[in-house]
Backbone as ProteinMPNN parsed JSONL, in Angstrom:
{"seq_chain_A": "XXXXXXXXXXXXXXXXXXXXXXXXXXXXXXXXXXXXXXXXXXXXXXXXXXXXXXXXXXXXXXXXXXXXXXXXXXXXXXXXXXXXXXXXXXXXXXXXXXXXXXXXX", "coords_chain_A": {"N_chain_A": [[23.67, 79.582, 68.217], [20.512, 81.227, 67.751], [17.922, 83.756, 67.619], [14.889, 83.213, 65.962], [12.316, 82.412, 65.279], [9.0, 83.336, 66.385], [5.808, 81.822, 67.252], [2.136, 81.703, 67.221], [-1.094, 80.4, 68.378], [-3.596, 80.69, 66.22], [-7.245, 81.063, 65.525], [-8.486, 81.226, 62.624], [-6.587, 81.293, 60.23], [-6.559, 82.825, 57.43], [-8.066, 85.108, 58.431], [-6.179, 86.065, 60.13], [-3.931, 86.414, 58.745], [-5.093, 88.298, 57.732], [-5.682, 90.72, 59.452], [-2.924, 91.149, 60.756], [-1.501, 92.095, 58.218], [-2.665, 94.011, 57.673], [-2.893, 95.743, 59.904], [-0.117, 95.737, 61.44], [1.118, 95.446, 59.17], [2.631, 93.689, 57.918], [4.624, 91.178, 56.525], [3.648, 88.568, 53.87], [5.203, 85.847, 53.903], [4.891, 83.296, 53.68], [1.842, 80.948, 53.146], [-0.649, 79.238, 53.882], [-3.684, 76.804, 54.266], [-2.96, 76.103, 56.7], [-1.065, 77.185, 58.04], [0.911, 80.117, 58.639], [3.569, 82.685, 57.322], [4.794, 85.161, 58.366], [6.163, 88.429, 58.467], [7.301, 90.694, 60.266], [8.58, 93.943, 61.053], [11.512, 93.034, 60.697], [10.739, 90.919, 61.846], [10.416, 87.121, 62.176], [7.179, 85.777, 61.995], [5.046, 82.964, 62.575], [2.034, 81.708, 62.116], [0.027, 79.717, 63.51], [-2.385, 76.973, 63.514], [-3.748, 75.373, 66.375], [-4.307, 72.459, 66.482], [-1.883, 71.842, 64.899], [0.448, 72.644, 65.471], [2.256, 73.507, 68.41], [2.21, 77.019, 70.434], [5.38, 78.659, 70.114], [8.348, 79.213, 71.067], [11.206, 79.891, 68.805], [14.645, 78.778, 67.478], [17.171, 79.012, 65.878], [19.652, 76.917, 65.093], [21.927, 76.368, 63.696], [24.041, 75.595, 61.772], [25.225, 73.239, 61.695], [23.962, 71.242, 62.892], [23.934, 69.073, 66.044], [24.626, 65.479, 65.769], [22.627, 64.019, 67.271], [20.235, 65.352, 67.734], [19.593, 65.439, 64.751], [18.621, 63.002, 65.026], [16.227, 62.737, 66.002], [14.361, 64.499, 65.208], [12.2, 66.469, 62.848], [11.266, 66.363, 59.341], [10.057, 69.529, 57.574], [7.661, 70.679, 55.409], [8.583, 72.852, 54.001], [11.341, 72.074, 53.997], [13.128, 72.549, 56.188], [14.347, 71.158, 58.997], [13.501, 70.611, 61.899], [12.803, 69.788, 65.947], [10.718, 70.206, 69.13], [10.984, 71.356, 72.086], [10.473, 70.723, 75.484], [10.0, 73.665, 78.111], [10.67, 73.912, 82.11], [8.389, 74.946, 82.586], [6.617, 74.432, 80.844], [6.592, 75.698, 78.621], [6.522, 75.681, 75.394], [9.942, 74.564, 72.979], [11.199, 75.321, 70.215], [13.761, 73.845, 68.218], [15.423, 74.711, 65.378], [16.8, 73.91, 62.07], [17.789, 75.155, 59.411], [18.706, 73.099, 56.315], [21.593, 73.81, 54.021], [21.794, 76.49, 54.382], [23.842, 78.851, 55.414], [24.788, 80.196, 58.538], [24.339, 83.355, 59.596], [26.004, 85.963, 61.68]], "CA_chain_A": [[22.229, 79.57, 68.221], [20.085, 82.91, 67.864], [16.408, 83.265, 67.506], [14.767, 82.442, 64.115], [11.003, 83.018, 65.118], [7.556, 83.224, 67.521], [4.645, 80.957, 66.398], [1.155, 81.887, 68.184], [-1.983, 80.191, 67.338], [-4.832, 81.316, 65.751], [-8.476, 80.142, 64.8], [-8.518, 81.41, 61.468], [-5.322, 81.278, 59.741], [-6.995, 83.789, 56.81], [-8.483, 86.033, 59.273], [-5.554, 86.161, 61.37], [-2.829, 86.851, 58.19], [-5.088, 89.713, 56.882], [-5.295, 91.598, 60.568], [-1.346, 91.647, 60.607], [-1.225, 92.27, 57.26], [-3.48, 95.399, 57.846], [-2.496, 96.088, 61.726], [1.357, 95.536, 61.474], [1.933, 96.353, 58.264], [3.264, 92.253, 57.948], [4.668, 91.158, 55.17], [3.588, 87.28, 53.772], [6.328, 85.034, 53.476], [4.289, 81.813, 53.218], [0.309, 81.004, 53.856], [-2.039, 77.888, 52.932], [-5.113, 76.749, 55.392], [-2.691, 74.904, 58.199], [-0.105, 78.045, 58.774], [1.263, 81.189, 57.599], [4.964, 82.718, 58.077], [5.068, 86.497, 58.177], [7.739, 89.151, 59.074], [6.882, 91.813, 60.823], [9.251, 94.82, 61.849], [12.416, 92.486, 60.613], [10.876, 89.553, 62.907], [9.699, 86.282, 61.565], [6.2, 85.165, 63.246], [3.968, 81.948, 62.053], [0.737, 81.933, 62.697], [-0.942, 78.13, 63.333], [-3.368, 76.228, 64.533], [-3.331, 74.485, 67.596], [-4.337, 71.192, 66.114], [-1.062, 71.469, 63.41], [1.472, 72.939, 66.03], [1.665, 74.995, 69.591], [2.349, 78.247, 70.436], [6.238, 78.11, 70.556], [9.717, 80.446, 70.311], [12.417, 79.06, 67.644], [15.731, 78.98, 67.836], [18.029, 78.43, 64.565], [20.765, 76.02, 66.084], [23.134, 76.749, 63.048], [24.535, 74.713, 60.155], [25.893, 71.805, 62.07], [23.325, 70.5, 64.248], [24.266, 67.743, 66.415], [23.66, 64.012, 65.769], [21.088, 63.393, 68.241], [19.118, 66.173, 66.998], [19.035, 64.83, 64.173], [17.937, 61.066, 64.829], [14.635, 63.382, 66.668], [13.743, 65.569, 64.472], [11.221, 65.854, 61.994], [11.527, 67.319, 58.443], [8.594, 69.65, 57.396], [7.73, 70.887, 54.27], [9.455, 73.982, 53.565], [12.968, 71.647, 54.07], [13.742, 72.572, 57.321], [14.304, 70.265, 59.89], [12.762, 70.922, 63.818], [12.413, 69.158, 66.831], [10.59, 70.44, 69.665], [11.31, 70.496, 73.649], [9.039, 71.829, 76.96], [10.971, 74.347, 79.111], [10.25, 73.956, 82.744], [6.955, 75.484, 82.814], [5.809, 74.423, 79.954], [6.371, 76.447, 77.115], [7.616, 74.767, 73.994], [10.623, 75.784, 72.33], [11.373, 74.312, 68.941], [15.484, 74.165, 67.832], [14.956, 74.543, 63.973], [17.999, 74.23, 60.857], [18.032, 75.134, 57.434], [20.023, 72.672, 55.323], [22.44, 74.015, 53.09], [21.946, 77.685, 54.77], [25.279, 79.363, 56.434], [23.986, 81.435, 59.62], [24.997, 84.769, 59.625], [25.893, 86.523, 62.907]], "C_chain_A": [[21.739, 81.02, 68.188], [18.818, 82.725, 67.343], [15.997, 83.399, 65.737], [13.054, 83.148, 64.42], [9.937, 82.813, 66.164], [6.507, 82.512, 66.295], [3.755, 81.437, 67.665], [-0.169, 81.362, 67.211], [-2.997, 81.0, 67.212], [-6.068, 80.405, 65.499], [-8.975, 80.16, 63.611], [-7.372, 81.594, 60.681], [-5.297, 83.006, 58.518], [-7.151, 85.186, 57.456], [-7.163, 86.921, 59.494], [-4.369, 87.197, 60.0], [-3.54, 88.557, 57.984], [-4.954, 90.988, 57.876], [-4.088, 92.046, 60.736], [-0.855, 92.43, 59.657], [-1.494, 94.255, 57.44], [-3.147, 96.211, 58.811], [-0.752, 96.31, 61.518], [2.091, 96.064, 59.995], [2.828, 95.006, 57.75], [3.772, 91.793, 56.353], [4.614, 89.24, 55.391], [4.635, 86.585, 53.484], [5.539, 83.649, 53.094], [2.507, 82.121, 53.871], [-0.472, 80.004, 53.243], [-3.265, 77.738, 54.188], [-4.52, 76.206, 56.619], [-2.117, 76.246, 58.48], [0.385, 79.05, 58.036], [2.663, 82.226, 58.372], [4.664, 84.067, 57.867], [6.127, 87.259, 59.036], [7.21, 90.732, 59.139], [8.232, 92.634, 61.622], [10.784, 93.8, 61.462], [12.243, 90.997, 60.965], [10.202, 88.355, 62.108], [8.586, 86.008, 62.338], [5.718, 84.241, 61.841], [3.161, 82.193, 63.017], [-0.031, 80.431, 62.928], [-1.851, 77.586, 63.867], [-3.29, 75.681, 65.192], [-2.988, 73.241, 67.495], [-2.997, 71.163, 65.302], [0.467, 71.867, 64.584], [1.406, 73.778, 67.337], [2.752, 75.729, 69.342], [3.739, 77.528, 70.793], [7.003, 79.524, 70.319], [10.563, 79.438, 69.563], [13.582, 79.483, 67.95], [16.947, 78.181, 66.628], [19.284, 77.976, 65.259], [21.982, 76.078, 65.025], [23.058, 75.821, 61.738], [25.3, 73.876, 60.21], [25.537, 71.336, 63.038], [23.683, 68.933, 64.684], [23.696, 66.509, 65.94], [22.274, 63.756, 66.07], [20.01, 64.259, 68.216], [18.352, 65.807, 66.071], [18.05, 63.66, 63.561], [16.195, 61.653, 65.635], [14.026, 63.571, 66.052], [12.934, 65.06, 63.399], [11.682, 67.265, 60.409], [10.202, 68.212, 57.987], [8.904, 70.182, 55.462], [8.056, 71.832, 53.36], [11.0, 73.688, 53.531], [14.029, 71.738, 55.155], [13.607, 71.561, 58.619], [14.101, 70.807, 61.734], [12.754, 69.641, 64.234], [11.883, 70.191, 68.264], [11.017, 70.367, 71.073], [10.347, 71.118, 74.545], [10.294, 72.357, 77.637], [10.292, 73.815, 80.38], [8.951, 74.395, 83.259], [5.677, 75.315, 81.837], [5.176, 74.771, 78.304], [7.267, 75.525, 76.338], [8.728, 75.748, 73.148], [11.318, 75.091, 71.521], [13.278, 74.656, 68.51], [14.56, 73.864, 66.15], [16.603, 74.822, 63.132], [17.509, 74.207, 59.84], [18.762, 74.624, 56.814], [20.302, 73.746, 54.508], [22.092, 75.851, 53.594], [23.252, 78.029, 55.551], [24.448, 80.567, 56.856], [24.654, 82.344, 59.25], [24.436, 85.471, 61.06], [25.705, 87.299, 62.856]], "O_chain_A": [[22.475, 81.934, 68.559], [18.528, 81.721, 66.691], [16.661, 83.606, 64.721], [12.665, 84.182, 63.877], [10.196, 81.863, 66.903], [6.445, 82.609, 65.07], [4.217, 81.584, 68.797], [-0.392, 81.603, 66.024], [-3.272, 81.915, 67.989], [-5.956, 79.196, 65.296], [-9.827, 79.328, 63.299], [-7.442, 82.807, 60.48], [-4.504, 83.944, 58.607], [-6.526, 86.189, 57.114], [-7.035, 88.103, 59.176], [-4.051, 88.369, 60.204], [-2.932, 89.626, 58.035], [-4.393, 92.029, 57.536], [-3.941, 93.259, 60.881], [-0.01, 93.3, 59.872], [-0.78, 95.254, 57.352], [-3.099, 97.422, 58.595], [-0.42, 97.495, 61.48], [3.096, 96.736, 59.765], [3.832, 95.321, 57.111], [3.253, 92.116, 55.284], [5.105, 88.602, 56.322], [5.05, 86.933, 52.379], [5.811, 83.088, 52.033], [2.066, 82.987, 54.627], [-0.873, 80.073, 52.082], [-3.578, 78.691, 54.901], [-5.249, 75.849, 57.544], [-2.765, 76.718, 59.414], [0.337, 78.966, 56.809], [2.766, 82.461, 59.576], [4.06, 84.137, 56.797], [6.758, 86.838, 60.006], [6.87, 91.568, 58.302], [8.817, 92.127, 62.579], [11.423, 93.96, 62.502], [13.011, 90.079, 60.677], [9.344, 88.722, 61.305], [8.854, 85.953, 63.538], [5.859, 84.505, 60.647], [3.271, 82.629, 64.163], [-0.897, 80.281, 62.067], [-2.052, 77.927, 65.033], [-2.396, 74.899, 64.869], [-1.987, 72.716, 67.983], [-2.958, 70.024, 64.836], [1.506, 71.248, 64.354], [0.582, 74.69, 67.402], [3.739, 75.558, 68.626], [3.81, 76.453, 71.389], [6.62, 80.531, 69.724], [10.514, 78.232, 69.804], [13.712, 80.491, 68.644], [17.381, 77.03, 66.662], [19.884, 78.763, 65.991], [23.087, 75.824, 65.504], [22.133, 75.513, 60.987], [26.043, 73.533, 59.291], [26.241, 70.984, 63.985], [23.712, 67.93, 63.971], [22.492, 66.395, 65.711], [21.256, 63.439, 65.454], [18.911, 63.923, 68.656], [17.124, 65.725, 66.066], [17.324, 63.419, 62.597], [15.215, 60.912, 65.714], [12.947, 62.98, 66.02], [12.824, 63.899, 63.006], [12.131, 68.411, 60.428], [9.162, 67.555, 58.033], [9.85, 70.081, 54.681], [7.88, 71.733, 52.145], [11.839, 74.528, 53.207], [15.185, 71.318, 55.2], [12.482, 71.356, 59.075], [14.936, 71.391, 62.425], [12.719, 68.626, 63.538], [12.722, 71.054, 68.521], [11.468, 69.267, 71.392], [9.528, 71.974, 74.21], [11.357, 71.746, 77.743], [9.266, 73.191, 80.112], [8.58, 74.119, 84.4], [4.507, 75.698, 81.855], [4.294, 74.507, 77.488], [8.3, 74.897, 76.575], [8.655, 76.923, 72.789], [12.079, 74.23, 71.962], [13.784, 75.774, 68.603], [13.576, 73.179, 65.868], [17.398, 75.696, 63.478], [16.825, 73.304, 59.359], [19.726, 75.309, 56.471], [19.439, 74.583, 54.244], [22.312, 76.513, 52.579], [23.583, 77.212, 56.41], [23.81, 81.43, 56.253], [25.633, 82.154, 58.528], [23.295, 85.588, 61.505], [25.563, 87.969, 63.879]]}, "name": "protein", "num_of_chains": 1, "seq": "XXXXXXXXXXXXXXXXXXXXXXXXXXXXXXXXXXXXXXXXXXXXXXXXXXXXXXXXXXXXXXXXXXXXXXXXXXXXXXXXXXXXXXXXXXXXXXXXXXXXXXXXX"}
């Protein structure tokens, strides 16, 4: 397992990419009106709306995620498959795979 990415929401998805963009120096990897993936400093961040997803950390689980992951999970539309969980306090913390990707350590 090893981290993959931070999601934090926003109220403007537009707004929000061009501040990074401008501020950070971000580069776009993806962006439509629900969410937008950028990579900042090496790091991946999404940006989303509350209503579409919460604030979460990721965690790429590899290239042979268990069964019972699987029978959870949900596929989205970039091909990657997630399922979410709550830590003890509350924070969400999404396990995410890339079919047909081989991790690299």
């Amino acid at each position: 397992m090893k981290f993959d990415h931070v999601a934090v929401n926003v109220a403007d998805i537009a707004k929000s990419v061009e501040w990074y963009r401008k501020t950070l120096d971000a580069g776009v990897l993806y962006q439509d009106e629900t969410w937008a993936f950028l990579e900042v400093g090496g790091i991946k961040m999404a940006l989303t709306l509350p209503s579409q997803h919460p604030g979460h950390i990721a965690f790429d689980i590899g290239p042979e995620p268990p069964e019972e992951f699987l029978k959870k999970a949900k596929t989205h539309r970039d091909g990657s498959i997630s399922r979410y969980f709550v830590d003890p306090d509350g924070n969400a913390i999404e396990w995410i795979h890339y079919p047909g990707k081989t991790r690299q350590k």
